[in-house]
Every structure is written in structure tokens, then in C-alpha cells.
Residue frames relative to the residue before (quaternion, step in Angstrom):
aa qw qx qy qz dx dy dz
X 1.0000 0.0000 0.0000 0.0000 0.00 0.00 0.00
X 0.5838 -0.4860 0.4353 0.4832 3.76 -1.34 0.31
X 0.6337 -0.3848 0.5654 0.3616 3.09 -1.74 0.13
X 0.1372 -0.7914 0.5237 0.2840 3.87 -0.84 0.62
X 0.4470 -0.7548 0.4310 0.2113 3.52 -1.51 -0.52
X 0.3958 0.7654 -0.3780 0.3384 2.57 2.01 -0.26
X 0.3909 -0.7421 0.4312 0.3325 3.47 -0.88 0.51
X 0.6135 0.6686 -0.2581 0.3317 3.31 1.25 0.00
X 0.5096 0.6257 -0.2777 0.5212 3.12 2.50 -0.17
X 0.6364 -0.6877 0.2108 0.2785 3.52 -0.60 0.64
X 0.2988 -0.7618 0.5011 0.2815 3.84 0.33 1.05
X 0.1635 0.7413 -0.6266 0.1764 3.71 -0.70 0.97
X 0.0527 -0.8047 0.5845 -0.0899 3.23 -0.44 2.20
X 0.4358 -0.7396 0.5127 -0.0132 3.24 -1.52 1.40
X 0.2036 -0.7954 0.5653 0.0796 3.14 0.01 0.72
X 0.7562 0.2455 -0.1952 0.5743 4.07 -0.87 0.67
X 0.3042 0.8865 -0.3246 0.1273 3.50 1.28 0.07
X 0.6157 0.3393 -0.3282 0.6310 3.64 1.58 0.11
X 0.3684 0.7161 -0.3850 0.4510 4.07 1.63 0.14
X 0.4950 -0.6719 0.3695 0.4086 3.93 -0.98 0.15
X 0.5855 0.3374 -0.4841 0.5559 4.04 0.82 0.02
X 0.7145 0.3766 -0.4212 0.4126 4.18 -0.02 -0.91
X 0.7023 0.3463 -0.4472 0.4322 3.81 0.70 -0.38
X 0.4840 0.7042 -0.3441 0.3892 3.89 1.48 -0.36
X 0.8305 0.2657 -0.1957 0.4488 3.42 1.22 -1.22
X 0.3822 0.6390 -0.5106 0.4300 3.59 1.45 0.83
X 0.7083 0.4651 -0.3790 0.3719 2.88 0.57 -1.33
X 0.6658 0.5081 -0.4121 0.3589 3.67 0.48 -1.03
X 0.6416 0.5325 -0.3323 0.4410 3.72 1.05 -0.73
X 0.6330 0.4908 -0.3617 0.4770 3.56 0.92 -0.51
X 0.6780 0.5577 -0.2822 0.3869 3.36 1.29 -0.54
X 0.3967 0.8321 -0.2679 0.2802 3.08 1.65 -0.65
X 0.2049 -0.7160 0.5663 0.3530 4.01 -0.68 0.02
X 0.5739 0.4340 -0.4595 0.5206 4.25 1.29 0.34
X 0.6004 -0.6092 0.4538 0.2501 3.15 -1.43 0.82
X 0.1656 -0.7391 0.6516 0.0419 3.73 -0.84 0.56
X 0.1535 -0.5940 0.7858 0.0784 3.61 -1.69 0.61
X 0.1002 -0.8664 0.4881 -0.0327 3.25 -0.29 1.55
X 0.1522 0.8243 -0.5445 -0.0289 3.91 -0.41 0.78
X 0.1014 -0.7985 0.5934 0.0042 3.78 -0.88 1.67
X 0.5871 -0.6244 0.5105 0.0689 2.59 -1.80 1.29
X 0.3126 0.6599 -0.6677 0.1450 4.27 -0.60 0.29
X 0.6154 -0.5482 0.5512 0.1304 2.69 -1.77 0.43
X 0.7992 0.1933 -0.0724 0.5645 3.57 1.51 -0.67
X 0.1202 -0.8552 0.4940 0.1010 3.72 0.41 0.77
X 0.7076 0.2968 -0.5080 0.3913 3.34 0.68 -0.17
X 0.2678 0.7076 -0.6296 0.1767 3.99 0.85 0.23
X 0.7670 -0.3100 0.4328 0.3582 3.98 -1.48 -0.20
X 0.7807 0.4275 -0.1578 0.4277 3.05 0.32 -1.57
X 0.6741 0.5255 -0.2431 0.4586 3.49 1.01 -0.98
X 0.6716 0.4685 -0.2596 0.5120 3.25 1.25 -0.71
X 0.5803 0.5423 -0.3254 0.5131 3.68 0.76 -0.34
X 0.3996 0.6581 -0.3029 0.5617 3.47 1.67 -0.94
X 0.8454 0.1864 -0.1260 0.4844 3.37 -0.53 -1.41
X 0.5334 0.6096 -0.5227 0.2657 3.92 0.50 0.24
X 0.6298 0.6415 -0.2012 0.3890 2.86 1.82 -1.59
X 0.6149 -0.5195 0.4048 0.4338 3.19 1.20 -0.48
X 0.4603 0.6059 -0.4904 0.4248 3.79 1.41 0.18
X 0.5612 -0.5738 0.5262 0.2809 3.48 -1.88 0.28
X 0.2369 0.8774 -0.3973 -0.1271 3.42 0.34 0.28
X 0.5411 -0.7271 0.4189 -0.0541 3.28 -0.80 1.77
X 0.3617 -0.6736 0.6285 0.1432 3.68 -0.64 1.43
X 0.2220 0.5880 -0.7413 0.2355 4.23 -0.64 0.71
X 0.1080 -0.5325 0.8363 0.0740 2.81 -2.33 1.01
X 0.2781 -0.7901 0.5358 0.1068 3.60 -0.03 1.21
X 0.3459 0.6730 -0.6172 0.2156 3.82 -0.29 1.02
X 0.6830 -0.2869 0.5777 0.3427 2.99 -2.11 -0.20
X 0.7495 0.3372 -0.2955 0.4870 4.17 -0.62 0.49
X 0.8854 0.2653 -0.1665 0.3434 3.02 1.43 -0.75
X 0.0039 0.9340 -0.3255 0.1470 3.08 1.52 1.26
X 0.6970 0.4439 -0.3036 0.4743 3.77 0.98 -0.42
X 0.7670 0.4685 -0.3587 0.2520 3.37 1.24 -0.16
X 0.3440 0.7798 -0.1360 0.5051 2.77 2.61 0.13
X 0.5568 0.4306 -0.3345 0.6266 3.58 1.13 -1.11
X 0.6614 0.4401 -0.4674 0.3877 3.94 0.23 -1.35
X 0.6694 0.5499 -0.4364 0.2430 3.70 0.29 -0.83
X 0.7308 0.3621 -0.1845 0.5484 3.05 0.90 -1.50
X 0.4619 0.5806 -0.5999 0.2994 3.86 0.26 0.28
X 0.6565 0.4322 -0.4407 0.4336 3.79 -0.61 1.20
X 0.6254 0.6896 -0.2855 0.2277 3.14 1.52 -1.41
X 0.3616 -0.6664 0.5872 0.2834 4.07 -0.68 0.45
X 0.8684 0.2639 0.0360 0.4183 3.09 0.66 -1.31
X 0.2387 0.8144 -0.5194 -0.0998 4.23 -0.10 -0.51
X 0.3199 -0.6675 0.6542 0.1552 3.32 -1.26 1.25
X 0.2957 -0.7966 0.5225 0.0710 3.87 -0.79 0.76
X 0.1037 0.8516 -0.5134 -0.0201 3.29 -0.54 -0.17
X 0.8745 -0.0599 -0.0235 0.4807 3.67 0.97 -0.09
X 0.5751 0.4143 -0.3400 0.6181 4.28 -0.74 0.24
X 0.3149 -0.7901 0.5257 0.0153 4.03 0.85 0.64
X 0.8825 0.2191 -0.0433 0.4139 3.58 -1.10 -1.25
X 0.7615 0.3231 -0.1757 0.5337 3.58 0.63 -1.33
X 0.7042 0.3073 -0.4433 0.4617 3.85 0.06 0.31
X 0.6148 0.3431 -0.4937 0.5104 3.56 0.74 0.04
X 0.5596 0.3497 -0.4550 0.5979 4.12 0.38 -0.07
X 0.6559 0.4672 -0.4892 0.3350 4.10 0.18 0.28
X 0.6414 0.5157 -0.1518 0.5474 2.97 1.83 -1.58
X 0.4511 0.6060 -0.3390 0.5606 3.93 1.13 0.03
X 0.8011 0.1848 -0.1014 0.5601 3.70 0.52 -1.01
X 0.8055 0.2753 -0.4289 0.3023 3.23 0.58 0.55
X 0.6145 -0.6625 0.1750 0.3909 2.92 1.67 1.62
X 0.3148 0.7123 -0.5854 0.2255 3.58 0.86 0.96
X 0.3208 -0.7043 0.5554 0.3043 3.80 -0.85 1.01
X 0.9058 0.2146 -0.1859 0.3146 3.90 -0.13 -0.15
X 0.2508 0.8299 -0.4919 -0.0800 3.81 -0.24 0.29
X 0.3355 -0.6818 0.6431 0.0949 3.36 -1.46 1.39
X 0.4276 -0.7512 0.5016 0.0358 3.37 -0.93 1.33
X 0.2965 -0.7165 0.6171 0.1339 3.62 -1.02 0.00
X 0.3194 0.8398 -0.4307 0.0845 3.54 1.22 0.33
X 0.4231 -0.6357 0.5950 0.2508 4.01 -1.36 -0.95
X 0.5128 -0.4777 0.5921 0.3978 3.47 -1.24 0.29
X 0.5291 -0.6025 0.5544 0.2230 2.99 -1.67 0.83
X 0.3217 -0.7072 0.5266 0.3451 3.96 -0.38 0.81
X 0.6442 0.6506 -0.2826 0.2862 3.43 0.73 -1.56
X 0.6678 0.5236 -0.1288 0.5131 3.17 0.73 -1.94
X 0.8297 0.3618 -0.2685 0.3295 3.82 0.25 -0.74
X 0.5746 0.5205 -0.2786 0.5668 3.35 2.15 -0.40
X 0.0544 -0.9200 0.3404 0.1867 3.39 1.26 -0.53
X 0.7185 -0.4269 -0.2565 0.4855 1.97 0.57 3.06
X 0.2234 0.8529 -0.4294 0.1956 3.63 1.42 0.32
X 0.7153 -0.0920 0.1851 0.6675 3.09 1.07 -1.80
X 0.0582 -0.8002 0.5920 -0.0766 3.25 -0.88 2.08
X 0.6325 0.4785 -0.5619 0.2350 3.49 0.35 0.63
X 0.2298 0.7157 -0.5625 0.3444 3.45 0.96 0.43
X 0.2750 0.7896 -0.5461 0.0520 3.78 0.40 0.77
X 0.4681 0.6085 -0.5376 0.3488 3.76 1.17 0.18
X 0.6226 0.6055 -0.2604 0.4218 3.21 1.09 -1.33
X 0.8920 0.1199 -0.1151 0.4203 3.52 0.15 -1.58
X 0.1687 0.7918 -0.4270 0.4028 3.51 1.60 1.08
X 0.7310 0.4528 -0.0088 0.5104 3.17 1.57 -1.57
X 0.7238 0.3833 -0.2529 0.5150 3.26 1.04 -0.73
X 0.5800 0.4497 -0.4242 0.5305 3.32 1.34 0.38
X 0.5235 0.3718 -0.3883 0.6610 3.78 0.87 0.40
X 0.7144 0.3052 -0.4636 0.4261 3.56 -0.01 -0.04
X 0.6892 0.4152 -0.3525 0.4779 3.59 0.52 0.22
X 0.4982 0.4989 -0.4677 0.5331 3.78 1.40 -0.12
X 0.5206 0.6804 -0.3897 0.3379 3.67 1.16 -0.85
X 0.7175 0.3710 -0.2087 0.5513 3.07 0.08 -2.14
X 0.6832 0.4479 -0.3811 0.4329 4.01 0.15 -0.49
X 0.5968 0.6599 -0.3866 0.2426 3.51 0.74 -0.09
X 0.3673 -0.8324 0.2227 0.3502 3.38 1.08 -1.21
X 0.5058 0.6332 -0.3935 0.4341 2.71 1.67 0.54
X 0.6963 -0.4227 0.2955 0.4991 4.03 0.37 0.03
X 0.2161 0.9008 -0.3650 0.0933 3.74 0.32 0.16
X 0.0517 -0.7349 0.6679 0.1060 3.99 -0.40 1.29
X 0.2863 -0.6154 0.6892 0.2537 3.56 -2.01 -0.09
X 0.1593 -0.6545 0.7294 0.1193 3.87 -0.57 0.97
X 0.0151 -0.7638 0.6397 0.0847 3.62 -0.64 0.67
X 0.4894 -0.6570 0.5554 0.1426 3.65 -0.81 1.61
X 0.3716 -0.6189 0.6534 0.2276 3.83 -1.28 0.81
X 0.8350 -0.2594 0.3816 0.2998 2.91 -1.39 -1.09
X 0.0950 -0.8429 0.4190 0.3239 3.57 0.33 0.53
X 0.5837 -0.5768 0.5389 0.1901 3.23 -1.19 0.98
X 0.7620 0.4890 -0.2577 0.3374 3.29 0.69 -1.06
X 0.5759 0.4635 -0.3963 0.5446 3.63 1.31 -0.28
X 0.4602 0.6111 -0.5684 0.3028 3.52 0.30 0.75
X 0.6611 0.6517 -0.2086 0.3079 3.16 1.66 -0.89
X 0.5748 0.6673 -0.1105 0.4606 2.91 2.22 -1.33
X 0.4191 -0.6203 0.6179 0.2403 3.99 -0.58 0.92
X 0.7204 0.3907 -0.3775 0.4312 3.54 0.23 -0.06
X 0.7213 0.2686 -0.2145 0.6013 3.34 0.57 -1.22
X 0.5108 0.5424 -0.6411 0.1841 3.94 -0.08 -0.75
X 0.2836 -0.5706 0.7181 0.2798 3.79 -1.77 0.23
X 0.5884 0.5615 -0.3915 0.4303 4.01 0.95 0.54
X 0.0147 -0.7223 0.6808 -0.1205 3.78 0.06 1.53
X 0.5378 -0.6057 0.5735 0.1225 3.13 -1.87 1.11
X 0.2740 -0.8002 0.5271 0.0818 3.75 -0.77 0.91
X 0.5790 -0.5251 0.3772 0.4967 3.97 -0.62 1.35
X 0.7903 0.4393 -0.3149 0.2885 3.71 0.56 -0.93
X 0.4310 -0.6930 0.1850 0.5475 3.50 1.57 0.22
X 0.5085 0.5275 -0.5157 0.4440 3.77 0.66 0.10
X 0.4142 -0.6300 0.6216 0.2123 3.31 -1.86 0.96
X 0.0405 -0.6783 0.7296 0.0772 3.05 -2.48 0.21
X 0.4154 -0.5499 0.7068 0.1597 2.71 -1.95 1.26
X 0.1573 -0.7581 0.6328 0.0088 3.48 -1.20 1.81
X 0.1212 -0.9231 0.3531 -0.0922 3.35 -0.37 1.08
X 0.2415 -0.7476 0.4607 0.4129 3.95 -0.19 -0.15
X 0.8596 0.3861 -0.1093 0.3164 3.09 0.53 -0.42
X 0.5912 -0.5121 0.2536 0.5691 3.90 -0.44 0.45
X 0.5271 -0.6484 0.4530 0.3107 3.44 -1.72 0.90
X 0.6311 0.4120 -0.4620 0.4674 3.67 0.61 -0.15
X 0.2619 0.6062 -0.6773 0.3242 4.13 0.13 1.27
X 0.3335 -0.7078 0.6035 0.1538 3.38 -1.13 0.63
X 0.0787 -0.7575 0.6420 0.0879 3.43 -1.31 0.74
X 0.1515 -0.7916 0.4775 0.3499 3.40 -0.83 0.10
X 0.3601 -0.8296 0.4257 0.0306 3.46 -0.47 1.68
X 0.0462 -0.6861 0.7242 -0.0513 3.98 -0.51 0.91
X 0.4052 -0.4104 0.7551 0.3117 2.61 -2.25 0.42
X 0.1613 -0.7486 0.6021 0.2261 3.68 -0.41 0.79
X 0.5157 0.7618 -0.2212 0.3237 3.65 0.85 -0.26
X 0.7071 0.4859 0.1786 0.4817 2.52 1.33 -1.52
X 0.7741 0.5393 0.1561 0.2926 2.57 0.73 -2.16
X 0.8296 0.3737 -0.1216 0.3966 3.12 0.27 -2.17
X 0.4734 0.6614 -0.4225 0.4001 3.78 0.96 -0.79
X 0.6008 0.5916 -0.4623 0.2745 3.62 0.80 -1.03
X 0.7247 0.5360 -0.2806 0.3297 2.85 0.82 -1.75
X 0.4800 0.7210 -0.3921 0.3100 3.32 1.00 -1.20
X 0.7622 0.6117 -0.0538 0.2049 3.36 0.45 -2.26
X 0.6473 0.4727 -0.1682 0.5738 2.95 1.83 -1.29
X 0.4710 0.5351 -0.4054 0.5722 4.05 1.38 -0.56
X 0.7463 0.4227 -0.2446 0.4522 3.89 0.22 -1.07
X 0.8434 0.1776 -0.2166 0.4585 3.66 0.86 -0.83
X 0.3731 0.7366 -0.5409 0.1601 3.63 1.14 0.72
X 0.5290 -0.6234 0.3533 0.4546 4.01 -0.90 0.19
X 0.6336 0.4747 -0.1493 0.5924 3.64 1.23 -0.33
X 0.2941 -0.7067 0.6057 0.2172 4.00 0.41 0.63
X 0.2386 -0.8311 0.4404 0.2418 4.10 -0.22 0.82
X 0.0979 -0.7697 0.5976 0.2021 3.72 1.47 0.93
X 0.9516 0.0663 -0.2256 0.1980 3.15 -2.01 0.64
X 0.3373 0.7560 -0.4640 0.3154 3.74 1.78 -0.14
X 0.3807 -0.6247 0.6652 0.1495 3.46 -2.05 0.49
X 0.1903 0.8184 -0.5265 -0.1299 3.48 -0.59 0.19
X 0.3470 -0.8326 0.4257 0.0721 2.95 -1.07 0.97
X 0.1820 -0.8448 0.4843 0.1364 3.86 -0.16 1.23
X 0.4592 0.6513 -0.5045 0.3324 3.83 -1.30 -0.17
X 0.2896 -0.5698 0.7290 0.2452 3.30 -1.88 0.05
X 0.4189 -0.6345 0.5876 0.2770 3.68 -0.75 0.49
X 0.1871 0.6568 -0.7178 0.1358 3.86 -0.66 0.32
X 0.3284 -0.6145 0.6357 0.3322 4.03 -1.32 0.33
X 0.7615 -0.4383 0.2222 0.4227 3.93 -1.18 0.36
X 0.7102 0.5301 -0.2277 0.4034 3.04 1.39 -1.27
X 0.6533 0.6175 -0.1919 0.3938 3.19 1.28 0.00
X 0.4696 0.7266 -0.2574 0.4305 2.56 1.73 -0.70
X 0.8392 0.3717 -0.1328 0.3742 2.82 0.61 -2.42
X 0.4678 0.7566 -0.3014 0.3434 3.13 1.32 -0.45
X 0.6214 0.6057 -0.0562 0.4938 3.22 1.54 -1.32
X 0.6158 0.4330 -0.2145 0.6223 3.61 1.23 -1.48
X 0.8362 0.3635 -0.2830 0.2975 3.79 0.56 -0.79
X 0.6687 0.3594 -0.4274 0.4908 3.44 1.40 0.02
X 0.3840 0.6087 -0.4531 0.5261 3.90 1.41 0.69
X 0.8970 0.2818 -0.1179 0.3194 3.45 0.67 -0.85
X 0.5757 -0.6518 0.3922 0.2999 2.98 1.66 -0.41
X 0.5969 0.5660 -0.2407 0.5151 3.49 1.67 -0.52
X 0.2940 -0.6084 0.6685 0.3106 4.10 -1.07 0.17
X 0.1960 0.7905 -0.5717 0.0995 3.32 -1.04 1.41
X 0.1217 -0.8682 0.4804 0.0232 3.34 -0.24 1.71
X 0.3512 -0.6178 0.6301 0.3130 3.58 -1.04 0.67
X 0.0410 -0.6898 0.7222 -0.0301 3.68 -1.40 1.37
X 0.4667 -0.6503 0.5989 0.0227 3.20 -1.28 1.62
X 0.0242 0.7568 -0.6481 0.0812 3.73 -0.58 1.32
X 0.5328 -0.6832 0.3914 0.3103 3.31 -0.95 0.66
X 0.7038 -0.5337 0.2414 0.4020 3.62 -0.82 0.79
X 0.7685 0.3991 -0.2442 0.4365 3.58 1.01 -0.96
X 0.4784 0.4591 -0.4915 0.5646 3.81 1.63 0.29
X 0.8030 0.3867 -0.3429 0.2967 3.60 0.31 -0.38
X 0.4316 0.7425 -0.3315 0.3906 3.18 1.86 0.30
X 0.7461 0.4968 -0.1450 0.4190 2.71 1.45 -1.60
X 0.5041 0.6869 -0.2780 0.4436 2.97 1.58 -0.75
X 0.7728 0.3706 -0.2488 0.4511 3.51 0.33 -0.86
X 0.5600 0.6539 -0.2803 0.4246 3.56 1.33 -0.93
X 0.5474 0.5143 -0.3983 0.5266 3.57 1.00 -0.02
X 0.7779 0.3285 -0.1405 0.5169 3.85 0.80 -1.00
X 0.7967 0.3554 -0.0674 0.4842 3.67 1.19 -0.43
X 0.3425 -0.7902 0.3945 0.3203 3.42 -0.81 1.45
X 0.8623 -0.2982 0.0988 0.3972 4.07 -1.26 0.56
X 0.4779 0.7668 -0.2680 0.3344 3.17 1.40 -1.57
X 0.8219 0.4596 0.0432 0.3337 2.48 0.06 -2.63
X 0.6338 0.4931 -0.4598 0.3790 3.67 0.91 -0.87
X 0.5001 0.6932 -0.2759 0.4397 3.48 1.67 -1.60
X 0.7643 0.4016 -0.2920 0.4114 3.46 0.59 -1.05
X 0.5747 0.5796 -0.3030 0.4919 3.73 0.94 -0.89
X 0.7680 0.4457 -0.2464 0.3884 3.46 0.39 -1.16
X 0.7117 0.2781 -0.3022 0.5699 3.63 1.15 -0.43
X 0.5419 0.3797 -0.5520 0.5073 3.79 0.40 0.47
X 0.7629 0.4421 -0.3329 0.3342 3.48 0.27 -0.07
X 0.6728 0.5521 -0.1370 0.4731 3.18 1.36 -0.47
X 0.5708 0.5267 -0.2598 0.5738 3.13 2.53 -0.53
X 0.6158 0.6384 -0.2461 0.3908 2.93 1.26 -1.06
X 0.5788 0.6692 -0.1606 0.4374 3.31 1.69 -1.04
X 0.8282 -0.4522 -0.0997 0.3157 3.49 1.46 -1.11
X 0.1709 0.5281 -0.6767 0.4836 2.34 0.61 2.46
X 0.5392 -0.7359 0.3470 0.2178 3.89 0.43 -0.79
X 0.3499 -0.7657 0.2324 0.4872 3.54 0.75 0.89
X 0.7980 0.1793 -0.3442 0.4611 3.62 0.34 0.56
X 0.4636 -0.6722 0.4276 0.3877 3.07 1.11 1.26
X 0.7962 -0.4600 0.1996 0.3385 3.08 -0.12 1.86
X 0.4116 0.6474 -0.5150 0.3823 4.09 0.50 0.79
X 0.4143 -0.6528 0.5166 0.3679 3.21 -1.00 1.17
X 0.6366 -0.4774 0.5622 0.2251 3.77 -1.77 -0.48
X 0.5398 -0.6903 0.3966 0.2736 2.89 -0.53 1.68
X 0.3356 -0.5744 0.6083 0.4329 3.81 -1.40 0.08
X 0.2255 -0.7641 0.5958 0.1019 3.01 -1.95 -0.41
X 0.3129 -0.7741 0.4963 0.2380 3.32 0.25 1.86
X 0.8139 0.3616 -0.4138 0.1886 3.05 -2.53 -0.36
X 0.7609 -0.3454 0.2818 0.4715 3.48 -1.82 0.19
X 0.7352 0.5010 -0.2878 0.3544 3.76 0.44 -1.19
X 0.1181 -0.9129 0.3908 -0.0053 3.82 -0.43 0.89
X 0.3351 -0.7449 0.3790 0.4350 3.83 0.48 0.44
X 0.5296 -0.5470 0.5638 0.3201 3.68 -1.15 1.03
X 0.4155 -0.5830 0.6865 0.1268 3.09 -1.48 1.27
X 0.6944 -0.4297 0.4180 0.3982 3.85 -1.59 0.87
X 0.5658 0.3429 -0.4633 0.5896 3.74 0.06 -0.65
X 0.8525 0.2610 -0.4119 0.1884 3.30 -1.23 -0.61
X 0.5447 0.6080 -0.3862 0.4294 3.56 1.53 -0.79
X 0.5191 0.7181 -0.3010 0.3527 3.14 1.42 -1.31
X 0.8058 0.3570 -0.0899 0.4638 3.02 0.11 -1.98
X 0.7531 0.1336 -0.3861 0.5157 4.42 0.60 0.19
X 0.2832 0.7215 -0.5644 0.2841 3.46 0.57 0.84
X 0.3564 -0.5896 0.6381 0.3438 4.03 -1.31 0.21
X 0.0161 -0.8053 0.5650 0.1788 3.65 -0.74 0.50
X 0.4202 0.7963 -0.4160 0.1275 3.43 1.67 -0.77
X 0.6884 0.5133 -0.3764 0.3477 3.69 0.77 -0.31
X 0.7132 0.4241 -0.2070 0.5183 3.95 1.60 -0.55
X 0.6263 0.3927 -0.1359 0.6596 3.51 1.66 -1.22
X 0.5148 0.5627 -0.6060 0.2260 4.23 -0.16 0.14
């Protein structure tokens, strides 16, 4: 349906809104059959996306979301009913607090630390988030975490794919860790908005709940999946931890290798949601399972 105007439709602003979960949980709202007053957040309004945004009938909103710049943040979100987050943690939910928003859905992660007990602490993207998702639920304003899987879609991306071409023309997935690890994979694109939609349109607001998005599948499954979708031979190849250190350390500052290497290595064996099953998801619409993403996906740019 269009975006409405009525003032009586809920105002639910999105922060990261031209990004893959804030542009993930428009779409699903536009898809909706309840009316929405939609208001997104970018940094560059005159980008594409943002413009397609405001064709659709969204508000779309000039914000540099930082620390220093906290008063112009409360003004944004003052009207809002609802606010989907998605990054800047602590200081947009104390913005979204004072500017009297009644509900906020989070974008958070599993704590690495907490689930390795203290095994493996540099996982600070991960538990960076799960420390804002508990300032959240501690905050008092209503508050849910939608926690995002794996995106499927960076498989497609030369940069981000974990699928490299071999001299002999068959691909691999280079990995630290053993191929039977489970991820839980989403089209986040696609996908992740669902979850969102059902948190925003349940009859009971689920104050303090976790959800958890993704299909579970181990690597080897995965590739298995991408390769009888694509037609390509793709094996998953186990490197030891200190070849894939180095490996990345050429393309990545110190932090980050530290941080990669222990989310993977937790993920390996404790499980990225320390070992929680995957949320359901009511209604007719259902998230595409790997094979099918697989099989209407463009690979020509990772698989040519």
C-alpha cells in the first residue's frame, strides 16, 4: 500500500533507512495491509535510494547520527510512535526517550564475551550491541531486539563474499573454522523487515523479547546449496586460524582482525546465538530459504 498521511497512522522512524535492515524494514511496511507514516533517516538525501524513499511517499530526513550531536536527534525523532534503530547505540535511544517515542526495536547481537564466558572478548561488533540492547530493555521506554543473521546477500559482493575462485576454475569458501558450523542465513534485504513488522504489528507490544532471524544451515551446506543453484563446484576449505589472520591483516586494521577472529571462532563453539533456536514468523509472507535466494540471485560478479 502507499505510504499514508493520515496523522492518525503510526509515525515509525528508521534510522539507516537507505542501509540493508532500515531499507529491509520499509519495504516490509510498505508491504503491509495497515497504514504507516513513515519518517527515514540518511545522511545523504539526494542519494537514489533516498529519493525513491521520498517518491514512495516516505519523509526522508537529513541526520548525521553522532555523539555531539544529540539535540538534533531528539528533534528528529520527536513525533515518532515507533523507532527502528540500527546504529550510535546508547545516545539515540536516550534521544528517542526524550522525544517521547513509545516503542523502540533494536538491531542488536549476541554477546560474544558473555556466551564464551570471557573465552573470546574481542568480538566487540557483536557484544558492542548486546551491550546497547540491554541499556535498551533497561531504559524504560518499551524496547524489542530483532537480531539480523547472516546476510546472504554479501555472498554476492567481491568484497564481502567468503566464495574465492580457484586457478582451476572451481570456487572456495576459506574459513577458520570446521565446515559443519552453522550460521543463520537471511535474505536481510528481503527478509529482515519481516521480522521487524510482526514486533511493530503484534497485539501485545513484546516489551523486552529477542528475536532471532536466519535459516540455520552449517557452511558446508550452504555451499553445497549455492553450488547445486548455480551450477558452480564450491568447496568449503578449513585454514588454520593464524593463516586466516594473516590473511585478513593485509586488508583490515588490528582491531577488526581481533574482532573477526573471535566472532568466528565463537560462533564455531558456542554458536552465533549461543546456541538459541530462531525465532518463528507469523502470516502468509515467509522468508526465502538459501536455495531459493540462491537459485534467483545474480552471481555473475563472485561466480563468472
Amino acid at each position: 500500500m502507499t505510504i499514508s498521511q493520515d496523522s492518525f497512522a503510526p509515525l515509525v522512524a528508521v534510522v539507516g533507512a537507505t542501509g540493508v535492515q532500515g531499507g529491509s524494514v520499509i519495504k516490509a511496511l510498505l508491504d503491509s495491509r495497515k497504514a504507516y507514516r513513515i519518517r527515514a533517516f540518511t545522511r545523504d538525501p539526494t542519494k537514489p535510494a533516498a529519493q525513491t524513499l521520498a517518491a514512495q511517499g516516505v519523509e526522508v530526513v537529513s541526520l548525521s547520527i553522532g555523539l555531539g550531536n544529540e539535540k538534533d536527534v531528539v528533534n528528529a525523532f520527536t513525533g515518532a510512535d515507533i523507532i527502528f534503530e540500527t546504529a550510535e547505540g546508547k545516545m539515540m535511544i536516550d534521544a528517542a526517550k526524550s522525544a517521547g517515542v513509545t516503542r523502540i526495536i533494536w538491531s542488536g547481537l549476541p554477546n560474544c564475551a558473555k556466551i564464551s564466558n570471557g573465552k573470546y572478548i574481542h568480538g566487540v561488533h557483536f557484544d558492542g550491541k548486546a551491550v546497547v540492547s540491554e541499556y535498551g530493555r533497561q531504559c524504560g521506554v518499551p524496547f524489542v531486539d530483532v537480531q539480523c543473521g547472516y546476510y546472504a546477500n554479501d555472498m554476492l559482493s567481491p568484497k564481502r563474499s567468503l566464495i574465492q575462485r580457484k586457478e582451476d576454475g572451481s570456487f572456495e569458501m576459506i574459513v577458520p573454522v570446521d565446515p559443519e558450523t552453522v550460521l543463520p542465513i537471511i535474505d536481510a534485504v528481503g527478509d529482515y523487515g519481516l521480522y521487524v513488522r510482526q514486533v511493530i504489528e503484534a497485539s501485545i507490544f513484546p516489551n523486552g523479547e529477542e528475536f532471532r532471524t536466519g535459516e540455520y544451515l552449517t557452511l558446508r551446506e550452504i555451499a553445497a546449496q549455492v553450488s547445486q543453484a548455480t551450477g558452480k563446484r564450491i568447496v568449503v576449505e578449513q585454514i588454520p586460524l593464524e593463516m586466516f589472520r594473516a590473511a585478513i591483516a593485509t586488508k583490515m586494521p588490528p582491531h577488526i582482525v581481533l574482532d573477526f577472529c573471535d566472532v568466528w571462532k565463537c560462533t564455531e563453539e558456542f554458536g552465533f546465538y549461543g546456541g538459541k533456536s530462531i525465532s518463528g514468523l507469523e502470516g502468509e509472507r515467509q522468508p526465502v530459504t538459501l536455495k531459493a535466494f540462491a537459485a534467483a540471485a545474480d552471481w555473475s560478479q563472485v561466480l563468472a
